[in-house]
LUMGUZA-469015 format. One record per atom (N, C-alpha, C): residue in one letter; atom name; x, y, z. Coordinates in steps of 0.2 Angstrom, whole numbers, plus 2048, in hexadecimal, padded with zeros to 3 digits. Atoms other than C-alpha are relative to their C-alpha. Layout:
REM residues N
  resn  name  east  north   up
     A    CA     X      Y    Z
...
***
This chain:
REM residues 260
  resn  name  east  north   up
     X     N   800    7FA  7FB
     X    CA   10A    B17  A97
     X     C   7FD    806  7FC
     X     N   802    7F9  802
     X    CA   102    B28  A95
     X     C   805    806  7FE
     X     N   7FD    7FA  802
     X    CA   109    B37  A8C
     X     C   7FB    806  804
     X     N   802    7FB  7FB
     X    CA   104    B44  A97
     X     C   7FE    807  7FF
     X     N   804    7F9  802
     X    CA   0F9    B56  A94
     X     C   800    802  808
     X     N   802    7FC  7FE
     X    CA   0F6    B62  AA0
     X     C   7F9    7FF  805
     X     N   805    802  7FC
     X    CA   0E7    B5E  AA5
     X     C   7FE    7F8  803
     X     N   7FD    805  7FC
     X    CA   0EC    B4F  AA9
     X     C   803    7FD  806
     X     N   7FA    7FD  7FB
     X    CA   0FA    B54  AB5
     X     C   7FE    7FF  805
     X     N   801    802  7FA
     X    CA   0EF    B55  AC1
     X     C   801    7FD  808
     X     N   7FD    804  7FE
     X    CA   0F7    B48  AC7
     X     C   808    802  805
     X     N   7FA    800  7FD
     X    CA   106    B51  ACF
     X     C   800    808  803
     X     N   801    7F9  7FD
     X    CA   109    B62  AD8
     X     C   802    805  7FC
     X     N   7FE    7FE  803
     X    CA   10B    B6F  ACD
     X     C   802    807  804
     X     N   7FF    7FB  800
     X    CA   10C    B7D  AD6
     X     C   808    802  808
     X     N   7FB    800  7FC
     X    CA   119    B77  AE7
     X     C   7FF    7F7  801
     X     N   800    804  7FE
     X    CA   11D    B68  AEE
     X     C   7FD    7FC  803
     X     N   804    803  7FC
     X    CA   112    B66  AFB
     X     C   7F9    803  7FF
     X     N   806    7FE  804
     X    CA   103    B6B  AEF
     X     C   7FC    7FA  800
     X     N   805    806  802
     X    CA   0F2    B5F  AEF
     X     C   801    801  7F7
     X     N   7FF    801  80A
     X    CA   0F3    B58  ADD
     X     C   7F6    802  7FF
     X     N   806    7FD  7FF
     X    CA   0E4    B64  AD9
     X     C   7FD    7FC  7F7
     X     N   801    802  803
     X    CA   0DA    B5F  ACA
     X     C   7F7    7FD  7FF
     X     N   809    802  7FF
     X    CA   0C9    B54  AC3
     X     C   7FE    7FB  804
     X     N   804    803  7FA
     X    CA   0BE    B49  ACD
     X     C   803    7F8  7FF
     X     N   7FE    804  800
     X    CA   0C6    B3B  AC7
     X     C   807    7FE  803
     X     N   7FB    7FF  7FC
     X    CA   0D7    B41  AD1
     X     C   800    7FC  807
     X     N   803    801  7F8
     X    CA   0CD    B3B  AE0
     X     C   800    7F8  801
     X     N   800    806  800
     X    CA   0CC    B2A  ADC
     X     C   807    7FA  800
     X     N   7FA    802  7FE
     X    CA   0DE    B27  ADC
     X     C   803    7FE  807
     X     N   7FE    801  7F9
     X    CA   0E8    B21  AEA
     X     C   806    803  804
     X     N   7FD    7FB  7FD
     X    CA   0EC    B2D  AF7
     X     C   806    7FF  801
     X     N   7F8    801  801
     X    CA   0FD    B26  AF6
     X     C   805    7FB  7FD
     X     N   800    802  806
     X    CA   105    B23  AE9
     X     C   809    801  7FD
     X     N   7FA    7FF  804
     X    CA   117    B24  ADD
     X     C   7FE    801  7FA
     X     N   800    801  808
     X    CA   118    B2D  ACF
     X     C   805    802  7FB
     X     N   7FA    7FC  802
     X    CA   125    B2E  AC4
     X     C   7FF    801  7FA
     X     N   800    7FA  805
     X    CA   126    B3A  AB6
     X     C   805    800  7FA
     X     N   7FA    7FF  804
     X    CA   133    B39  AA5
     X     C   7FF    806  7FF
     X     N   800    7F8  803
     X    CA   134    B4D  AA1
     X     C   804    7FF  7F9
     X     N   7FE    805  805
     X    CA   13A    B4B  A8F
     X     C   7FE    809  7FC
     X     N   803    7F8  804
     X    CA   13E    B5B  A80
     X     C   7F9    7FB  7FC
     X     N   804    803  803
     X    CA   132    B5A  A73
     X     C   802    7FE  7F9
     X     N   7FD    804  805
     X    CA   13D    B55  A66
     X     C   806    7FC  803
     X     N   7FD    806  7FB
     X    CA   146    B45  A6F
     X     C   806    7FE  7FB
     X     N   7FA    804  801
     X    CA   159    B3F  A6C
     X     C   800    7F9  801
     X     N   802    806  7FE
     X    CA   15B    B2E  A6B
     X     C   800    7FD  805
     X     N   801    801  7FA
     X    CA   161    B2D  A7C
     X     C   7FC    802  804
     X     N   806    7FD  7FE
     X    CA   154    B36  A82
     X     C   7F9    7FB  800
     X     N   805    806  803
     X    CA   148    B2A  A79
     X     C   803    7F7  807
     X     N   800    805  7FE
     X    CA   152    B1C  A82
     X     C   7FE    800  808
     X     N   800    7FF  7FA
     X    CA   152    B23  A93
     X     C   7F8    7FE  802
     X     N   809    801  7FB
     X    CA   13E    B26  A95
     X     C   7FF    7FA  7FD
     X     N   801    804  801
     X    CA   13D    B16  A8C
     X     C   803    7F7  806
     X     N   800    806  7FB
     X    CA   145    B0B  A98
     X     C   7FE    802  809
     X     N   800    7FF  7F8
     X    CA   140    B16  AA8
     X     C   7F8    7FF  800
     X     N   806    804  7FF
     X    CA   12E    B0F  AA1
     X     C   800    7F9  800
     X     N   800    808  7FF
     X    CA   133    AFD  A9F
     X     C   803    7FD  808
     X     N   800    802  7FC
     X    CA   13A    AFE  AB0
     X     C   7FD    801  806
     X     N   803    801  7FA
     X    CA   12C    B03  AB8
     X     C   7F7    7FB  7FE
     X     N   806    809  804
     X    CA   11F    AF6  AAB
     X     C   805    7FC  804
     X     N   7FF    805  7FF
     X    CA   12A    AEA  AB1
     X     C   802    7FE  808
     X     N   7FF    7FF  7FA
     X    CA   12F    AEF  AC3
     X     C   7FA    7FF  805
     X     N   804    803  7F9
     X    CA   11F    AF1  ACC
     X     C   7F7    801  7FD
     X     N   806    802  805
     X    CA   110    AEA  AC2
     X     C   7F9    7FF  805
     X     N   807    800  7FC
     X    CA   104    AE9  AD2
     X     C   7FD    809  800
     X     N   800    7FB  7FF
     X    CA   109    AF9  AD6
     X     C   7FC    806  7FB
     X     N   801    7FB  804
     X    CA   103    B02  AC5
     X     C   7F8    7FD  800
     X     N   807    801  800
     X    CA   0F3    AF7  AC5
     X     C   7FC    802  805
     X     N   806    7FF  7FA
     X    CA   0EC    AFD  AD5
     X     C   803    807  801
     X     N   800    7F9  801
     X    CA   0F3    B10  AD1
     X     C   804    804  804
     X     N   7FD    7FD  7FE
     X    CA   0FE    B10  ADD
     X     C   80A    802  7FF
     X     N   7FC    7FE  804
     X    CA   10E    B11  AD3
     X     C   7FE    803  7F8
     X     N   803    7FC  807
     X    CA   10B    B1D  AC1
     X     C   808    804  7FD
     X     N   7F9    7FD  801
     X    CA   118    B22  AB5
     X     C   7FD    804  7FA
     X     N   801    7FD  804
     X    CA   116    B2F  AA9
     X     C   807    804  7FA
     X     N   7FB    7FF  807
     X    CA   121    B37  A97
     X     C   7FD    808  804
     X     N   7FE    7FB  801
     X    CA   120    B4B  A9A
     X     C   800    805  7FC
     X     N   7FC    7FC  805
     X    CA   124    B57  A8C
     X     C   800    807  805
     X     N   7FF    7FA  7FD
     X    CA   12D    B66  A95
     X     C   800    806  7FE
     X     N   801    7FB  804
     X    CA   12C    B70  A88
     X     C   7FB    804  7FD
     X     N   809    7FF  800
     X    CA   11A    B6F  A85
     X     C   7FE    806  805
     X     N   801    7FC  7FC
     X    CA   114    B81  A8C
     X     C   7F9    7FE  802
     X     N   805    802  7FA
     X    CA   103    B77  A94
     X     C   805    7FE  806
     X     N   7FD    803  7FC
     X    CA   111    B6F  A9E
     X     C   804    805  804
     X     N   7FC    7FC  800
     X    CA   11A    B7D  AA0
     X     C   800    801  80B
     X     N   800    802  7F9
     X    CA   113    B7D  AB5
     X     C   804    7FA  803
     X     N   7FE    808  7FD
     X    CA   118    B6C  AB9
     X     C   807    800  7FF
     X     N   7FD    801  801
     X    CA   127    B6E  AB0
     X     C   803    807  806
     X     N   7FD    7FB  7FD
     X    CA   12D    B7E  ABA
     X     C   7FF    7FD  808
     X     N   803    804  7F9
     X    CA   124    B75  ACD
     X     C   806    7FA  800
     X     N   7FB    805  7FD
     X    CA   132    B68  ACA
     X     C   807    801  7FE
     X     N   7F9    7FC  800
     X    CA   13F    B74  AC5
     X     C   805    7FA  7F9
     X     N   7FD    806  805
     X    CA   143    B67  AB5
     X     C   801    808  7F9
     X     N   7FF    7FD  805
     X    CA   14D    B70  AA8
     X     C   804    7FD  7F8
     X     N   800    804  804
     X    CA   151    B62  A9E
     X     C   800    7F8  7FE
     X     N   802    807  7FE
     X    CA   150    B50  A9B
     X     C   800    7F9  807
     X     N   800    802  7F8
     X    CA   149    B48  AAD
     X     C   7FD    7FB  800
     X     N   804    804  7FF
     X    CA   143    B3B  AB3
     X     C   7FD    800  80A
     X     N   801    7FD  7F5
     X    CA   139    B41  AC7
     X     C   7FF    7FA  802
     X     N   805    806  7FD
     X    CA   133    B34  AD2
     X     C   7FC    805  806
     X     N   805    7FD  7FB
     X    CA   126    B3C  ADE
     X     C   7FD    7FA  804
     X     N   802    806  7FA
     X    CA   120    B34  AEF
     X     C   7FB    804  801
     X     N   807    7FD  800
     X    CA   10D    B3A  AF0
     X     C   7FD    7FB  807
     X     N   803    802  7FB
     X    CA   105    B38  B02
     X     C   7F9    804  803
     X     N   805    7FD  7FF
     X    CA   0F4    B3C  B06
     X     C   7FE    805  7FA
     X     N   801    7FD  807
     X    CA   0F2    B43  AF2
     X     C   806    807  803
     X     N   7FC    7F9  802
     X    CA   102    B50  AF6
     X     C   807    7FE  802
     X     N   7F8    800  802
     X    CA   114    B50  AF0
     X     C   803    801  807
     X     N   7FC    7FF  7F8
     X    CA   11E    B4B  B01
     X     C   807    800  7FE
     X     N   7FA    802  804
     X    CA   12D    B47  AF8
     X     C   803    800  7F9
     X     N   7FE    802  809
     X    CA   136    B47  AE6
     X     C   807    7FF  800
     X     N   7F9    803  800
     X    CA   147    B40  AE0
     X     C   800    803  7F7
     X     N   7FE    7FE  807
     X    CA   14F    B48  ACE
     X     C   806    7F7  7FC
     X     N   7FB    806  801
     X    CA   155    B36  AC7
     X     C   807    803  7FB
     X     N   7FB    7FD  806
     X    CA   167    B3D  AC0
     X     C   802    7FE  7FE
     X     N   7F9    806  802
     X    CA   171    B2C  AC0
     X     C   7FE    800  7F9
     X     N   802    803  804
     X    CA   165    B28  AB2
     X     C   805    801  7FA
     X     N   7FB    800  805
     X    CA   172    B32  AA7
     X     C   806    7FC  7FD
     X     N   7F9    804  800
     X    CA   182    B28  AAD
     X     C   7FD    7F8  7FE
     X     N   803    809  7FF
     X    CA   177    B16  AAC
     X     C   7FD    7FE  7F8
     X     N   805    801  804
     X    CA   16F    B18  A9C
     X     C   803    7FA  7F8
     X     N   7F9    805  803
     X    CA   17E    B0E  A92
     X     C   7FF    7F9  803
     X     N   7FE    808  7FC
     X    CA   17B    AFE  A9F
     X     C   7F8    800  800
     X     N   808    803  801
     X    CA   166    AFA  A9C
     X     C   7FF    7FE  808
     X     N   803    805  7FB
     X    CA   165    AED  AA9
     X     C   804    806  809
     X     N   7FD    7FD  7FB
     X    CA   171    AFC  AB6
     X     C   7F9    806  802
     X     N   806    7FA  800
     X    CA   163    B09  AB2
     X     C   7FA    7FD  802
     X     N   805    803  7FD
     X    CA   156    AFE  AB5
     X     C   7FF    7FE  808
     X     N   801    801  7F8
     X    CA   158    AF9  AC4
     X     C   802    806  808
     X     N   7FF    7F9  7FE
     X    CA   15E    B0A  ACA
     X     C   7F9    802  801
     X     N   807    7FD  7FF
     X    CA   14D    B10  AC7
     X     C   7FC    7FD  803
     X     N   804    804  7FD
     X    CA   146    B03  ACD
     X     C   7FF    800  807
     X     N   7FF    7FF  7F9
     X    CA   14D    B04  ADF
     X     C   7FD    807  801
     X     N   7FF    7F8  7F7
     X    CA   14C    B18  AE2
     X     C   7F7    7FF  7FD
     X     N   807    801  801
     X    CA   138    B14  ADC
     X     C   7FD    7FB  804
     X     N   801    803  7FC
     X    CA   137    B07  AE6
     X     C   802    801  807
     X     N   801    7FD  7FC
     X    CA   13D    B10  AF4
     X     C   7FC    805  804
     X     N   807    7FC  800
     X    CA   132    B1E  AF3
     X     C   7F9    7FC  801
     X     N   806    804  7FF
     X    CA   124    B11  AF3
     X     C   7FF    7FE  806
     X     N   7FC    803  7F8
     X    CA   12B    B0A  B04
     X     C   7FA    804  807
     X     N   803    7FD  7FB
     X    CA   11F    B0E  B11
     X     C   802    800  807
     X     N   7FC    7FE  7F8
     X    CA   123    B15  B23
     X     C   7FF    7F9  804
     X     N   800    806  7FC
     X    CA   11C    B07  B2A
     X     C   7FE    7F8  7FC
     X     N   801    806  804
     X    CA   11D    AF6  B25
     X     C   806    7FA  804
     X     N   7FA    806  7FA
     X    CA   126    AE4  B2B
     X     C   806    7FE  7FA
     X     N   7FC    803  802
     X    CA   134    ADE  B23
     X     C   803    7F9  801
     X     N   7FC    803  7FD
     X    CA   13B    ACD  B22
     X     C   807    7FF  7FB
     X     N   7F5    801  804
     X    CA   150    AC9  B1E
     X     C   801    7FA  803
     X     N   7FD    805  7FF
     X    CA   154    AB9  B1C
     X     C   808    7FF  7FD
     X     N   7F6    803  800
     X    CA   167    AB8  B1E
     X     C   802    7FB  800
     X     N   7FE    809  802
     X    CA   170    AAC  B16
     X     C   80A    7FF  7FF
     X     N   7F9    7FF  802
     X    CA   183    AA6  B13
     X     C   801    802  7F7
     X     N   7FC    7FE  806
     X    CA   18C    AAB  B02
     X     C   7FD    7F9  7FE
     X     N   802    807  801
     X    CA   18B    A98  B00
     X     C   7FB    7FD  802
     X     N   804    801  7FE
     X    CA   17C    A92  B02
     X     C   7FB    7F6  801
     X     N   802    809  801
     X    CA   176    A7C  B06
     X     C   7F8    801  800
     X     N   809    802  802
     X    CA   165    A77  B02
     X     C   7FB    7FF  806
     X     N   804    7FC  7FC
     X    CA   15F    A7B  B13
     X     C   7FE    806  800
     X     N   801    7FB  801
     X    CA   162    A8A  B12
     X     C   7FD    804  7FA
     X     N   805    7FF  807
     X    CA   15B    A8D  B00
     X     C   7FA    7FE  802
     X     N   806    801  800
     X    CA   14C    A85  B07
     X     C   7FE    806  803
     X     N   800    7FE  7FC
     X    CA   14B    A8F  B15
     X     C   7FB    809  7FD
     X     N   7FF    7FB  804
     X    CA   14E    A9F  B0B
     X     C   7F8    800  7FC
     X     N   804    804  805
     X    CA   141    A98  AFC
     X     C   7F9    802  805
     X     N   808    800  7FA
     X    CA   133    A95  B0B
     X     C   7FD    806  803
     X     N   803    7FA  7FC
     X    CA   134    AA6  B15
     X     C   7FE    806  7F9
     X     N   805    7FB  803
     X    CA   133    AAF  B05
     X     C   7F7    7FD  7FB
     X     N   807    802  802
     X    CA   123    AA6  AFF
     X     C   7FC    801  805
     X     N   806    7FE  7FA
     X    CA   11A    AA9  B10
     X     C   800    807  800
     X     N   801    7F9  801
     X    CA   11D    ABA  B0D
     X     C   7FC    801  7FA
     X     N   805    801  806
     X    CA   116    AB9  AFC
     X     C   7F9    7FF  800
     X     N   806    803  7FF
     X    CA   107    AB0  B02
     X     C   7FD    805  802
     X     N   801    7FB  7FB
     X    CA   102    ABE  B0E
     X     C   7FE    806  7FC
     X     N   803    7F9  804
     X    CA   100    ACA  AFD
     X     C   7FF    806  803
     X     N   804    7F9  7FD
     X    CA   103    ADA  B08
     X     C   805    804  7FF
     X     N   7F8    7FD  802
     X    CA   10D    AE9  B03
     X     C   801    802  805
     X     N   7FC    7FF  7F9
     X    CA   112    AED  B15
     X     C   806    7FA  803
     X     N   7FD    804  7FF
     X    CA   11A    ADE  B15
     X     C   806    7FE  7FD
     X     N   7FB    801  805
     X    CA   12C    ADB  B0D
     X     C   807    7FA  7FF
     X     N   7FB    808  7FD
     X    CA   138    ACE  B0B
     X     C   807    802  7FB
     X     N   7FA    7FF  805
     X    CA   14B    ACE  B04
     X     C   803    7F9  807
     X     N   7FC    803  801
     X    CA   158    AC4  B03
     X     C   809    804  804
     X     N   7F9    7FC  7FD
     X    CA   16B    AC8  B0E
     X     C   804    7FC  7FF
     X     N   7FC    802  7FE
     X    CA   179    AC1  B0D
     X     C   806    803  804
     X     N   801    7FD  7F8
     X    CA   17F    AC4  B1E
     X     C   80B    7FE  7FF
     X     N   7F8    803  801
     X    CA   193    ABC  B17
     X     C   802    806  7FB
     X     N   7FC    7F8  803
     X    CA   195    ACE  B0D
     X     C   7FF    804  804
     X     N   7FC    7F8  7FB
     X    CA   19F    ADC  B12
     X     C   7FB    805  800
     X     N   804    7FB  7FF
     X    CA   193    AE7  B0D
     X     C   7F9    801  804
     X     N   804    804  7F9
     X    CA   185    ADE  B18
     X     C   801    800  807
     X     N   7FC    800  7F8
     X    CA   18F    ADE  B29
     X     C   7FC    804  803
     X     N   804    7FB  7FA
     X    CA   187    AED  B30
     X     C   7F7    7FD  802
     X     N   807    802  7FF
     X    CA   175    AE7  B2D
     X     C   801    7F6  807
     X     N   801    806  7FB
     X    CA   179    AD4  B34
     X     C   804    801  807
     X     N   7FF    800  7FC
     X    CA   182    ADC  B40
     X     C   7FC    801  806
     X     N   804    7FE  7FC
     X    CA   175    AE6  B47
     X     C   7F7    7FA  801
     X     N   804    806  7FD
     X    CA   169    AD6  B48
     X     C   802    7FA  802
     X     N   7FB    806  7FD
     X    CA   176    ACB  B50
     X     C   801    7FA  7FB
     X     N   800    805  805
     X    CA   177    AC1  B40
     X     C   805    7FC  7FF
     X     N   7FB    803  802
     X    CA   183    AB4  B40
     X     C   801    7FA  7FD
     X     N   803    806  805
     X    CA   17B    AA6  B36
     X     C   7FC    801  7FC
     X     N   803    7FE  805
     X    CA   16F    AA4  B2A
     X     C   7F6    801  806
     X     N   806    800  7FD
     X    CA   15D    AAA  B33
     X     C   7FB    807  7FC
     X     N   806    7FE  805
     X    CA   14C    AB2  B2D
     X     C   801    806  807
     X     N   800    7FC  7FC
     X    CA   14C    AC2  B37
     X     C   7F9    803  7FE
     X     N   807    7FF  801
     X    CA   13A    ACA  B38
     X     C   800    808  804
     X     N   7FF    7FB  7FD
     X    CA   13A    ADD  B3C
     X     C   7FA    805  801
     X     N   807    7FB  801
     X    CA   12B    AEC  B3F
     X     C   805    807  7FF
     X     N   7FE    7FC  801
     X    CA   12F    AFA  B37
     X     C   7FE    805  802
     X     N   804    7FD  802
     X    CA   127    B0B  B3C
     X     C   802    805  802
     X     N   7FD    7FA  801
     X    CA   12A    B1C  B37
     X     C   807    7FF  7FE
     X     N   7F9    7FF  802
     X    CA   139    B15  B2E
     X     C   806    801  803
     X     N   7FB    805  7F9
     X    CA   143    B0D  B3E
     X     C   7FE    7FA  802
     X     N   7FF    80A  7FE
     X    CA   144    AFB  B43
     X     C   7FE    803  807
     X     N   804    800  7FC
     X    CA   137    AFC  B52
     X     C   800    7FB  805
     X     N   802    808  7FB
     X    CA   138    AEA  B56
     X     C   803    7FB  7FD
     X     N   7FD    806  807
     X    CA   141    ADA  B4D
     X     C   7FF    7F9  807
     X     N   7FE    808  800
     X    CA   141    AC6  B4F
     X     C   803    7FC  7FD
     X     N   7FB    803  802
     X    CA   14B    AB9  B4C
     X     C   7FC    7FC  800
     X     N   806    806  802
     X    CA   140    AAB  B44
     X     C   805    7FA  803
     X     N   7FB    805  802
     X    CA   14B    A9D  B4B
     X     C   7FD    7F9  7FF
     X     N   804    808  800
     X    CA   13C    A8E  B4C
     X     C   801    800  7F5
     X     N   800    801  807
     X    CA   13F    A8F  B38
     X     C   805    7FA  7FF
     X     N   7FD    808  801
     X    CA   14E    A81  B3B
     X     C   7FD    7FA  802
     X     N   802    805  800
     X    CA   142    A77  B42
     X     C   7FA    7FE  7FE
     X     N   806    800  806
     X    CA   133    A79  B34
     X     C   802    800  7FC
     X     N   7FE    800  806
     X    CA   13D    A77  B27
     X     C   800    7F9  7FC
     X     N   804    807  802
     X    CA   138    A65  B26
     X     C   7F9    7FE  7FE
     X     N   80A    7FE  804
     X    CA   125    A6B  B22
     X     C   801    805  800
     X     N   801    7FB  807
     X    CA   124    A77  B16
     X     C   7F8    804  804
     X     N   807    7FF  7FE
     X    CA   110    A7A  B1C
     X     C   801    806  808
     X     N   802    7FD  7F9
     X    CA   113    A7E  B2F
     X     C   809    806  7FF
     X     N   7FA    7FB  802
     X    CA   124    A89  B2A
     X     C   7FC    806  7FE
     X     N   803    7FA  803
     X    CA   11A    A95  B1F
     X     C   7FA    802  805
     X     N   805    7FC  7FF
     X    CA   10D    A96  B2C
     X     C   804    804  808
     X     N   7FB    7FD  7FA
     X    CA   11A    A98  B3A
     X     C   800    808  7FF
     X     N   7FB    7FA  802
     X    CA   123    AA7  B30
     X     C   7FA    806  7FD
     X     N   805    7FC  802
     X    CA   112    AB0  B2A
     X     C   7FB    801  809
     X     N   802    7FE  7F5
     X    CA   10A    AAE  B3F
     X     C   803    806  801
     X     N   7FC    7FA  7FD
     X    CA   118    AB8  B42
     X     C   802    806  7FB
     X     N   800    7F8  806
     X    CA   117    AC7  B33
     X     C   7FB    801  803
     X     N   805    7FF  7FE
     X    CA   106    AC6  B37
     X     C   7FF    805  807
     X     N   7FD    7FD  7FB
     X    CA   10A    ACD  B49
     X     C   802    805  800
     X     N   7FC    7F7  802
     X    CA   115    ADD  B43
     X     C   7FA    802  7FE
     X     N   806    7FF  805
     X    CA   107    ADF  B37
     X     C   7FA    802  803
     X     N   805    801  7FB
     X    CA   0F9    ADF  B43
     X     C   802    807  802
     X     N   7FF    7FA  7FC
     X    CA   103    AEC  B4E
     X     C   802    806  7FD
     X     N   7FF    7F7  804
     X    CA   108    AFA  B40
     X     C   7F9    7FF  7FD
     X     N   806    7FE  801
     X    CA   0F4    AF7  B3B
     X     C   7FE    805  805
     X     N   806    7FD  7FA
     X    CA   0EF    AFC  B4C
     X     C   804    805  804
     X     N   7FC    7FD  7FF
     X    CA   0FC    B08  B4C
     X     C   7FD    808  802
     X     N   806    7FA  7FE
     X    CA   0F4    B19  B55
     X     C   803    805  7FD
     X     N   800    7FB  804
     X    CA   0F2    B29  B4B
     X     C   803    805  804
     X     N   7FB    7FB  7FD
     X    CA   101    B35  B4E
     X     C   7FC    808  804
     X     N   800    7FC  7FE
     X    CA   0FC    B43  B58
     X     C   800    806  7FE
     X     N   7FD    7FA  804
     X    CA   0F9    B54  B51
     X     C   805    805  806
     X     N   7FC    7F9  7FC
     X    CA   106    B61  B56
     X     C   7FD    804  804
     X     N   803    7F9  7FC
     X    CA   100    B6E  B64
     X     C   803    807  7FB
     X     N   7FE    7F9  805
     X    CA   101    B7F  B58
     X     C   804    804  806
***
């Protein structure tokens, strides 16, 4: 990863929130919308300090490896103390060792997050890792997009593992990040509300349109118990029907500007 100068920076709003990340011409060739997260860090480093930005870079090497390659996740080191820095660091109100996450939409800071757990977490590796991992991955999260949840029981028979196995591999196949797939089991407590609200009372592949960050529309895949004996017409079964959400948040119409 990069250690970060000044004119480098470019890369983030220096002077408010909802600032275009101003800068050189190579700013432009970034992608309008993006994640970037930022370690702020002194310029003489404690060892926890050291381990912090050290794992909140492995867990975003290791977290979202498309993402960093096509630019649209980026993670940078800081020094807050560095008076070239001295804008950036004052813009995101960091006064001592931080780690941001920024949600950049159309090149300008729409949202940020002060990751602070990283303090309490940094004792449990695999606890901090995946902490960061989530609130970054959720800033990456787009308004619009399809989700599938295949619910399953706590206990799970080798139907259902297949079932499971197959729906996330047609998701897989389909390479789209508007598309997403998880795993529920719909037999914990913590669970209940969600399988509630999709009548869930067995194991089923649920297939949802998300847009503007509400369930817009959902399905219940239930021809998957009777293509679970071909593998081929299963995966194209459950990708026909993503492909459909997916169609309709493309051709999804442009929001209306506001009457002044």
């Amino acid at each position: 990863m990069r250690r970060i100068a000044l004119v480098v920076i470019v890369l983030v709003a220096v002077a408010c929130l909802a600032t275009v990340f101003p800068g050189p011409a190579s700013a432009a060739d970034r992608p309008a919308n993006r994640v970037v997260a930022m370690y702020f860090h002194r310029t003489e480093r404690c060892p926890t300090c050291l381990k912090m930005g050290s794992y909140a870079e492995e867990a975003v090497k290791t977290g979202f490896v498309p993402g960093l390659k096509d630019g649209t996740v980026e993670f940078y080191y800081i020094d807050f103390q560095d008076p070239k820095n001295a804008k950036l660091t004052q813009a995101y109100g960091v006064s001592g060792p931080s780690l941001i996450v920024a949600k950049v939409v159309d090149h300008k800071v729409k949202q940020l997050q002060n990751l602070k757990e990283i303090w309490t977490k940094v004792a449990d590796k695999p606890a901090f890792l995946k902490y960061v991992q989530d609130q970054i991955a959720a800033a990456a999260t787009p308004p619009d997009r399809v989700v599938a949840m295949y619910f399953h029981r706590t206990q799970r028979c080798p139907t259902c593992l297949k079932m499971g196995a197959y729906s996330e591999e047609a998701v897989k196949q389909l390479k789209d990040g508007k598309v997403e797939f998880h795993y529920i089991d719909f037999q914990d407590r913590k669970n209940a509300s969600i399988a509630k609200n999709y009548g869930v009372d067995g194991p089923s592949l649920i297939v949802a349109k998300i847009v503007d960050n509400q369930v817009a529309e959902f399905t219940n895949l239930e021809d998957i118990w009777t293509k679970v004996g071909d593998k081929p017409a299963f995966l194209s079964y459950v990708k026909e029907n993503l492909t459909v959400y997916r169609e309709q948040i493309v051709q999804k119409p442009a929001a209306k500007p506001k009457a002044s």
